[in-house]
C-alpha positions, 0 to 999 in steps of 0.5 A: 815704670822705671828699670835699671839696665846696663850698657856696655858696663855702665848703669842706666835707667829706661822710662817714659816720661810725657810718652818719651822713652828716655834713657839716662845714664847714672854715672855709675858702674856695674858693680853691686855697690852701684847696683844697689844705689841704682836701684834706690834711685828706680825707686825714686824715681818710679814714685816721683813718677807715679804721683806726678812730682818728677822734675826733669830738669832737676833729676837731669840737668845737663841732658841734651833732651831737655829742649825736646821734652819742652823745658826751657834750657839755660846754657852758662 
């Protein structure tokens, strides 16, 4: 289960992911238009969660956690 919440007015979202809590800044403000495309994004990510097809890597590239969480980390 995946869940918006906000930080200092910035959106992120709070998940667990191979029994991590991660917390991933979204690039967007906390404004309604930005909430509504946050939650979109929740949604995503909570299906791509639940059935097994959540690429990290891919939904986050350039998070500096991506080395703890096991994944090869290619630096250009």
């Amino acid at each position: 289960m995946a869940r918006l919440e906000r930080d200092h007015g910035r959106l992120l979202v709070v998940f667990q992911y191979r029994g991590v809590r991660c917390r991933e800044y979204l690039g967007l403000k906390d404004l309604r238009e930005d909430r509504r495309a946050a939650q979109r994004i929740v949604r995503e990510l909570e299906v791509e969660l639940a059935g097994g097809k959540f690429d990290y890597a891919a939904r986050f590239p350039t998070n500096k956690n991506l080395e703890r969480l096991g994944f090869q980390v290619v630096i250009r």
